[in-house]
C-alpha positions in Angstrom: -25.6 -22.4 15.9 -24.2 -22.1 12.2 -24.0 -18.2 12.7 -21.8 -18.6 16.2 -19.5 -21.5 14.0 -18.7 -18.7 11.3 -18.1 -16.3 13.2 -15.6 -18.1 15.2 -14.4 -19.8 11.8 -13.6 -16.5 10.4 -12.0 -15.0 13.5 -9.5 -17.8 14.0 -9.0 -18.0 10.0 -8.6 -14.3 9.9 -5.7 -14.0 13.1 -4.1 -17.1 11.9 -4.0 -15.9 8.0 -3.0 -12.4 9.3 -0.1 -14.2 11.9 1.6 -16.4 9.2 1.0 -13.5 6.3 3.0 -11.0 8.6 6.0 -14.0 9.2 6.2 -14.7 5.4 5.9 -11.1 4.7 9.3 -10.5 7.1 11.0 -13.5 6.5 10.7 -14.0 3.1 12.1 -10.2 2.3 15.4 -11.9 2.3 14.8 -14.4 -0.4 13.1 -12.3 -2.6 16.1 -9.5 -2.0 18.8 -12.4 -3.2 17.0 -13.5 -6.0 16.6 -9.7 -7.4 20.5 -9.2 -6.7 19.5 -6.9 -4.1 17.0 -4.6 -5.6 15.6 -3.2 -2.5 12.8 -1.2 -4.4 11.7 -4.0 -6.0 12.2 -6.3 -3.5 9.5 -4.6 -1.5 7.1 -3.8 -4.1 6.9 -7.7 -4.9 7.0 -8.8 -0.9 3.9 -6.3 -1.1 1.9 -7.4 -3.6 2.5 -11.0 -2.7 1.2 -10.2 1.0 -1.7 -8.6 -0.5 -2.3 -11.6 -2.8 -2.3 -13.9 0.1 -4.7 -12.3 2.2 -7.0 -12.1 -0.3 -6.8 -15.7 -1.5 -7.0 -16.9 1.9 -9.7 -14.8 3.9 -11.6 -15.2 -0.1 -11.4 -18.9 0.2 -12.5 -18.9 4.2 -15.4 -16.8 3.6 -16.5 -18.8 0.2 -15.8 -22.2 2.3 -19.1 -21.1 5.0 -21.7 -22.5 2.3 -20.2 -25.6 2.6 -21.7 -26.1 5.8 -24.2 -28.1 6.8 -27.0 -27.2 9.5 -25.5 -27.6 12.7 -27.3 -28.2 15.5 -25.1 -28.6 19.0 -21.8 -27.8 20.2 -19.7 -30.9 19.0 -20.9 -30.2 15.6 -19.9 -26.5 15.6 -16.7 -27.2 17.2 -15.9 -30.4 14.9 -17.1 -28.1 11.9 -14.7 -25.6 13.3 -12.0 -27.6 13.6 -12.1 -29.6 10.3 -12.7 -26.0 8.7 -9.3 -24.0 10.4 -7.2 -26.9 9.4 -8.5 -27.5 5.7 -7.1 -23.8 5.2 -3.9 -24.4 7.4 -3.2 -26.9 4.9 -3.6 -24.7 1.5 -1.6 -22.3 3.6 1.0 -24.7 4.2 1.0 -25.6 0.0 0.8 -22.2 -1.1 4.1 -21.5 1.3 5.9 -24.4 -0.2 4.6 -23.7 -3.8 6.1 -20.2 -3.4 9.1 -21.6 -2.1 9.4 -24.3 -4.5 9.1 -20.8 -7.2 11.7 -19.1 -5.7 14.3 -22.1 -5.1 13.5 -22.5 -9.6 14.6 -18.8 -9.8 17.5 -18.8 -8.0 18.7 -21.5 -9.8 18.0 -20.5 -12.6 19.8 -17.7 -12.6 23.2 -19.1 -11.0 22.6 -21.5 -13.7 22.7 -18.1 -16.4 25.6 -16.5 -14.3 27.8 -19.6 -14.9 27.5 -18.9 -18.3 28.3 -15.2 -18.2 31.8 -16.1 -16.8 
């Protein structure tokens, strides 16, 4: 049973991780592209790298979270276990998006806060 659960833990962690990486990674160009005064080059690089950062800390942490598990041994148990599993990472997904944001709003304030001086 435990092999069937992490297989279908991974598969739904893996298409949501991929689903909200892909709508960051689109969306969040614009924010990064205003806070870097429009760099374009470097814009991209960082939307990049941060896309590459995410997947790796969320699929890591999904994979590493399977030892957790206990022994299951019916289908409420795997689906429960499923369940409880998908929306423990929806929710790190949901702080690292606002952490991230919370970083970018800092930046962008800080630097209308340096550009006020330069006038």
């Amino acid at each position: 049973m435990n092999t069937i659960a992490y297989l279908l833990y991974l598969f739904i962690t893996y298409c949501i991780t991929v689903h909200v990486g892909l709508v960051f990674y689109r969306n969040g160009r614009a924010y990064i592209l205003a806070l870097l005064h429009g760099d374009e080059r470097i814009t991209d690089s960082i939307n990049k790298l941060l896309l590459t950062g995410y997947y790796l800390l969320n699929l890591g942490y999904a994979a590493w979270m399977i030892q957790s598990w206990e022994t299951l041994s019916n289908w409420t148990e795997v689906f429960t276990s499923i369940a409880y599993m998908t929306g423990r990472i929806m929710l790190i997904l949901a702080v690292i998006h606002f952490m991230n944001m919370g970083v970018i709003l800092h930046f962008s304030q800080k630097r209308k806060h340096f550009s006020h001086y330069k006038n």
